[in-house]
N, C-alpha and C positions, 0 to 999 in steps of 0.2 A: 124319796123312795119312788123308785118306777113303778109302772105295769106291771100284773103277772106276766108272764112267760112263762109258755108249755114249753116240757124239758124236751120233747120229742121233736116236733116241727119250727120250733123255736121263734112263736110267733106270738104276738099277745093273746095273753087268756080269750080276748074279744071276737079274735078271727082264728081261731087254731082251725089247723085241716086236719085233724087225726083221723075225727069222723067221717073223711071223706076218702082218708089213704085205704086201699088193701091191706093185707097182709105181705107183707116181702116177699116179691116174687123170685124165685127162681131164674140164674140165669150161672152160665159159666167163665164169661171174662171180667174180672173184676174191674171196678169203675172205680178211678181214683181221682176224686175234682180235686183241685188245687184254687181255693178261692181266695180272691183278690180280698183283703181284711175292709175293703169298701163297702163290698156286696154286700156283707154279714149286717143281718137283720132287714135289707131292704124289704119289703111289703111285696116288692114283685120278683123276689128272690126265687126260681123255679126249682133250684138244689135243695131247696128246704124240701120238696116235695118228692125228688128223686132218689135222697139220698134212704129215708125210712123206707121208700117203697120199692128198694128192693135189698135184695140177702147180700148180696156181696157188693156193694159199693160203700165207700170212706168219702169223709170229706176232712179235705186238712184247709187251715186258714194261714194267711200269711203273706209274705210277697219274695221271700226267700229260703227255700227246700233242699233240703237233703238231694243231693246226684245221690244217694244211696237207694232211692224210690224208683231208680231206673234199673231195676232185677231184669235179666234177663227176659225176654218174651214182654215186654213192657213197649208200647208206642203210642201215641199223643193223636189226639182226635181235633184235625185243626186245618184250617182251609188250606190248601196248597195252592203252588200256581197253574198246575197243570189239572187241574179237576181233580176226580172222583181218585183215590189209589186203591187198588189194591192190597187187601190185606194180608200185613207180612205174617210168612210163615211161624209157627211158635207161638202166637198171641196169645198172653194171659192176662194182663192187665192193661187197660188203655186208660191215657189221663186226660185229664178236660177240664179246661180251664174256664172258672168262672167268674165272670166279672164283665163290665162291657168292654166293648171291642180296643177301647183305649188301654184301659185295664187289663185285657189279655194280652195287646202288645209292650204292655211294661211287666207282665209275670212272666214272658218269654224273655226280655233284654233282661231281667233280674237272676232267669235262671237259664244261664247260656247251654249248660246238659241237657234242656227240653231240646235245643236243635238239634242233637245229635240222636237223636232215637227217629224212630222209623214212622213218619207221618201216615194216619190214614184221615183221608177227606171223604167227605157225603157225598153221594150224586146232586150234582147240581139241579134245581129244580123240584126239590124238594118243600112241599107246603108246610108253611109256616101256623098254627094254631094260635098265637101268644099276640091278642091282641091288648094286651095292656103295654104294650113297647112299639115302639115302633123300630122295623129295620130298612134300617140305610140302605141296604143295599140285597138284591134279593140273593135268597138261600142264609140270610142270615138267623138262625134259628135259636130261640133257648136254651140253657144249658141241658132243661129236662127231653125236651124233641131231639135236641142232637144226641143226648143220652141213647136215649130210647130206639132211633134208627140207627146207631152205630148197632146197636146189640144185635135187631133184628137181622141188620143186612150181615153180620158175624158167624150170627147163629140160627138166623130162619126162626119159624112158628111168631110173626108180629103178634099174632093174633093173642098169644099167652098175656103182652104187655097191655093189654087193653083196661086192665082193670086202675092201671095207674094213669092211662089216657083219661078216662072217664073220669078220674080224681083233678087230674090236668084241666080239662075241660071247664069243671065244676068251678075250680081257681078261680078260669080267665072267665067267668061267667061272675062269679059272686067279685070278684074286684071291678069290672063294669058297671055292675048295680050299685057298688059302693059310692062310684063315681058318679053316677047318672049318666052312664051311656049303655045300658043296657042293649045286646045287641043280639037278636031272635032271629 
């Protein structure tokens, strides 16, 4: 018999962050991750923390999806080669795929419909929070930070999201201390 597990942030009874999430914030483009079935359960999983804290994002598990999850007004939050895009007109739902970088690029070759929807990428030079990972390469960010600054740069007021930063924060704080690298 396992661990408990909290049915919400789906982490053991010993480290749950509920007490640390907000309430569901508010936002208008829905967020739909598409998580790599690797991800699921890791300890420094940041979708566990993104997906209860806010109102309108989903998370689906697997390695092979439904083309029917590409509804109109639907485009995919994902590095480009040309930088930062432009957000297409109509946007209602952006997807994001979670897993690491290997990982994302076999839930893109698994679901050949993600290339055809309408990329938007981050500004590059965007600071990284997620110090229990390390990135390869810089602008490489969490699922929950690229969450969170696609929204912002979408739909303006960062500021609203702050209350699930501070849950973010709290994370990559208490998994440091877990570890003995506490960093102040």
């Amino acid at each position: 018999m396992g661990r408990p597990v909290c049915t919400r942030c789906e982490r053991p009874a010993s480290t749950c962050l509920c007490a640390t999430l907000p309430a569901p914030l508010a936002h208008g483009t829905e967020l739909l991750i598409l998580q790599h079935p690797a991800e699921a359960g890791h300890a420094k999983n940041t979708a566990a923390l993104l997906t209860p804290g806010l109102q309108s994002a989903r998370l689906l598990r697997g390695e092979c999806f439904d083309p029917a999850l590409a509804v109109a007004g639907t485009a995919l939050l994902y590095p480009g080669t040309s930088g930062a895009a432009a957000a297409p007109a109509g946007l209602r739902r952006l997807i994001l795929l979670d897993g690491s970088w290997r990982q994302s690029r076999r839930l893109l070759a698994a679901n050949p419909w993600l290339a055809l929807l309408p990329r938007l990428a981050l500004p590059s030079g965007l600071p990284g929070r997620y110090a229990l990972r390390r990135a390869h390469r810089p602008g490489q960010l969490s699922t929950l930070e690229a969450g969170l600054h696609a929204l912002a740069l979408l739909e303006g007021g960062a500021e609203r999201f702050a209350p699930l930063w501070a849950a973010f924060d709290r994370f990559v704080q208490a998994g440091l201390a877990r570890r003995g690298g506490l960093r102040g």
